[in-house]
Every structure is written in C-alpha cells, then in structure tokens.
N, C-alpha and C positions, 0 to 999 in steps of 0.2 A: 572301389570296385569289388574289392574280396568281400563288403558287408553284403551289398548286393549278389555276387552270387549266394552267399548263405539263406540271402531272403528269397534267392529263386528256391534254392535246395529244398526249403522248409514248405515253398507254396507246391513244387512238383511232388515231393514225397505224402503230401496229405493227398491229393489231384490221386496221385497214384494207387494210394491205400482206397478211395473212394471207387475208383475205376475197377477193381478188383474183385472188390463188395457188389458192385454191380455184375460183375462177370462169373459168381460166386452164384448169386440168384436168377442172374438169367434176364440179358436184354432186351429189352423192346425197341425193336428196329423202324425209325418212318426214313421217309424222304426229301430233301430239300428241294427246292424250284430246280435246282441244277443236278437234278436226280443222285446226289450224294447222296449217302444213306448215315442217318446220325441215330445217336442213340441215348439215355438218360445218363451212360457216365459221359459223353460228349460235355453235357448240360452242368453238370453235377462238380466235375474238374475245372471248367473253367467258372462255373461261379466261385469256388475255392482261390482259384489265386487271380481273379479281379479283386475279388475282397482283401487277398495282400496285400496286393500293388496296391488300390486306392487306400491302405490305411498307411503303408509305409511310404508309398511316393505320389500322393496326389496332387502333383502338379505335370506328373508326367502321363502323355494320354497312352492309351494302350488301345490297339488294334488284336482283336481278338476273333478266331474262325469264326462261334458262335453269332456274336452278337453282330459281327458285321452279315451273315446270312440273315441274322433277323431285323435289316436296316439300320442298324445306328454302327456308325462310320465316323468316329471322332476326327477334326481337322489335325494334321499335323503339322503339315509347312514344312518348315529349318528345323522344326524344335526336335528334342530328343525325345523318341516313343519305343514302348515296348510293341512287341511283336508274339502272339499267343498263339501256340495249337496245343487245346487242352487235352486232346488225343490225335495223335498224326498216326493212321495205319487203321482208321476205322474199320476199312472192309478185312484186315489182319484180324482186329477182334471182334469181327462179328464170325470170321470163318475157324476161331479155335486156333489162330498163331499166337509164337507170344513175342513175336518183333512188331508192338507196338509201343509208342512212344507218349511224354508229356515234355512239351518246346518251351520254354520260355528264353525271351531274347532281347537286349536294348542295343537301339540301335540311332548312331550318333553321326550325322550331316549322312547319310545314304548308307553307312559302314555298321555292319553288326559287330559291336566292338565286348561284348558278353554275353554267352550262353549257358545254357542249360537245358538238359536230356534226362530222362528218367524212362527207365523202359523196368514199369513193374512186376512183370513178370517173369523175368530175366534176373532180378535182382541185382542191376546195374545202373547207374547213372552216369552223365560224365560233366564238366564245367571245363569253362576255360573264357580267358581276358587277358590281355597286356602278355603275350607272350609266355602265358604259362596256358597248360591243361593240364584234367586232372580225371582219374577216372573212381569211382566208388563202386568196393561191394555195397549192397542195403541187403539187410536180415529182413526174416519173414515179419520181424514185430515193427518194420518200418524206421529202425534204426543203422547207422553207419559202421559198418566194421572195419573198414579197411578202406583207403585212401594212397592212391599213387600216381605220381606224375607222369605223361604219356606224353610223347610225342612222334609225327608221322616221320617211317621213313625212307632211304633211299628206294625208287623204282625199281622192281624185280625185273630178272629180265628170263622168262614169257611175264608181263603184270597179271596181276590179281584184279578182276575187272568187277564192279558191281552191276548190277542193275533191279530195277524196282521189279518185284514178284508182278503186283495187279495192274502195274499203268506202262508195263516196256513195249516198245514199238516198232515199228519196222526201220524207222530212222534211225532209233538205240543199235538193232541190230547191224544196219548198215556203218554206221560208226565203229561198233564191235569187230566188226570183218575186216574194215580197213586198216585197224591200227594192228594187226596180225594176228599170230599164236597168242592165244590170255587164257588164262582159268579164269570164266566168267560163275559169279554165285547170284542168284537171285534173291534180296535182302527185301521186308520190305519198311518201311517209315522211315524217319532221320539216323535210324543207326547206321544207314553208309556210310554216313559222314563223320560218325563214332568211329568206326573200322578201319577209313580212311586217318583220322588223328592217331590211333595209338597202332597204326604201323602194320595191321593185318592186311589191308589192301591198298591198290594203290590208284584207280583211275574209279570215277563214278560218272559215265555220260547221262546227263537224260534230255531228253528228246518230246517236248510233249507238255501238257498240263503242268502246269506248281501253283503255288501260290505262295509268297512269302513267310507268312509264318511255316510251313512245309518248309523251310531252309532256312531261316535264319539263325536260331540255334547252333546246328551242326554246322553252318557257313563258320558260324563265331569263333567256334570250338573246335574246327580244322586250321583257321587262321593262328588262332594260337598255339598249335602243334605244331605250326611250322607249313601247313597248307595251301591251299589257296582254291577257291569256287569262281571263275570266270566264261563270260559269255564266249558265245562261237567266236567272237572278233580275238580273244584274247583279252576280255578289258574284265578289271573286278568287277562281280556282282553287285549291282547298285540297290536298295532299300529305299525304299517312298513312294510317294503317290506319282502312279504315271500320268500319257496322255491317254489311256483308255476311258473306259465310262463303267458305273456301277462298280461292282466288287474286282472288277478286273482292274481297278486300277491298282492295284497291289500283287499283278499276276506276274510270275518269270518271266524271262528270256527262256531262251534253250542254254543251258552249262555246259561245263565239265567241271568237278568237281576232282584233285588230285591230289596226294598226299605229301611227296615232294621229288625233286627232279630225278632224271634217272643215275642210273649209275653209268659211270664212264668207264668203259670198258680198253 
C-alpha cells in the first residue's frame, strides 16, 4: 500500500504542477451535459495520472470524472478500481480560490481503503491507508519538504463545522441548526475531509449532490486518522456501482463526515 500511495503522490503532484500551468495562462471555461463547468486542466490532470495508473496497474480499472462525463464507464463488479477527480473544486478554480484539490483513490469490496489529496495551490497534500495518515508541505518546484503524521481529534465542544462554499443547502443548513452552537467555515473541494483528519475540524454534513470520486480520497484519508464518512442511517459510506442509471450510478448518499467522537465531559 505505502508503494501505491507514492504512485498516487507522484501522479497528483505532476496533475497538480499541470493545473497550475493552466491557471498561470488563463482557462478556457465550457460545459458539460450536466451544466458542470470543466476546463483544459480538468482534461490535462486527469490524462496525467490515467497514464500512471494504466502503466503501474493495468489490471486495475479506474473510474475517472472526465472520461466517464465523456461516456466510457469501465465495468467494475467485486474487483478493485481506483476512483479519479483530477480537479475536485472546479468552480474554486475558475472563481480565483485556491481550496481546489487532485483525488486519487482505490477502493477495495465498496471501502476506500487508500487515498490521496493534493491541493496545488496551497502547497499541501495529504495520504493515508491502513491506519496511518499523513500530511505534506510541497515547495513551489513541486517537490516534498516536510512530511508528518496526522490524525483526527477529540470533538470540540461548540464543534468546528464544515460546509461546502458552492453546493451548501438548505438541508446542510437545517442540519447545522440542529446539532446546536458550531463555528461553521465554508471550505470548498475534499479539504474537508483533510481538515476533518488532522484534527482542525470536527463534523462535515453535506446534503445534496457528490459523486464518488468528490469523496473517496478524503473518505480514505479521514478513515485512517481515525475518522469515519457515514450515511444518514449511520452505515459507512459504501463505493460502486449503484441501482441508479448513467453516471449516477456512482453518485452519494447524503453523509456526515466526522473526525472522531466527542469528548466526555
């Protein structure tokens, strides 16, 4: 597992240096059928780390935002497949933020059991598997300086609440109300679930649109801080092909995403 995240590190950190390049010269914005808005480092990132994964593990299929928006939809079944958003927080970097992210994820019987986060701009990354996490500075020349293990902790008490900047709802907020007094921050792409692992925050409800690659990553990477990502029932977040149809069949539940239980007072 530890090669494998190196091989995510190495496909998010170049994803990331390309994304940049593109935000340096200035993107060209279209639309997809589902009025998403994509742009050439969308395109650009994730051809970068298909081209990884299919030289380092081509026997594993990989489910990727792009290329399933442009119809091909590899079969998974049982087997193990990775999980791609080669920029999670589009409309982030098309509005001038820089909490945009690059997801890579594998994910094993329905379980995202290793991830990987790169948020370029930020000069941060984070991994985690098997009970470890980990977070990285990255230097401006795309190398690693600093390396430290993270993990989520005790529930504050008023909590530290997240919610997404571009997609929060009226449900998030009704959620938000009921659980009481919170300092709520508006974050936006998978660094929630970054923030929620190394212990800055402690609940992330969302309410509304995902789609799996949008979590799996940070799903991976709060589980092994110590975390946990579960639907409204309380049940873990499950990974695979649903009973939906088209691209939905890879679309969430409603969560809640939390860092780890509260304090006993």
């Amino acid at each position: 597992m530890n090669a494998m995240l190196g091989a995510f590190e190495v496909a998010a950190l170049a994803a990331g240096k390309a994304i940049l390049a593109v935000r340096a010269a200035g993107a060209h914005i279209s639309y997809k059928a589902d009025c998403s808005p994509v742009t050439e480092a969308d395109a650009q990132a994730e051809a970068i780390i298909l081209g990884a994964l299919s030289r380092l593990y081509p026997d594993i299929p990989v489910v990727a935002e792009e290329a399933v928006a442009a119809g091909s939809m590899p079969e998974t079944g049982e087997r193990a497949f990775f999980l791609v958003d080669p920029l999670d927080g589009t409309k982030e970097f098309i509005a001038g933020h820089d909490d945009f992210t690059v997801n890579i994820a594998l994910i094993e019987a329905g379980v995202p059991t290793a991830g990987f986060i790169y948020a370029p701009a930020l000069g941060v990354a984070y991994g985690g598997a098997e009970g470890q996490a980990y977070k990285l500075v990255v230097a401006d020349d795309f190398t690693v300086k600093e390396r430290s293990s993270i993990k989520a902790g005790p529930q504050r008490n008023p909590p530290v609440a997240l919610a997404s900047r571009s997609h929060r709802t009226p449900e998030t907020d009704a959620f938000l109300s009921q659980t009481g007094p919170c300092d709520v921050q508006s974050i936006g792409s998978s660094l929630k679930f970054c923030l929620l692992a190394e212990g800055k925050a402690d609940i992330y409800p969302r309410f509304g649109r995902t789609m799996q690659w949008d979590t799996a990553a940070g799903d991976a990477i709060l589980r092994a801080a110590g975390g946990l990502t579960t639907d409204i029932d309380g049940l873990p977040l499950r990974y695979g092909t649903t009973t939906s149809t088209g691209d939905d069949v890879f679309a969430n539940p409603d969560f809640i995403a939390v860092g780890a239980t509260p304090k006993v007072l």
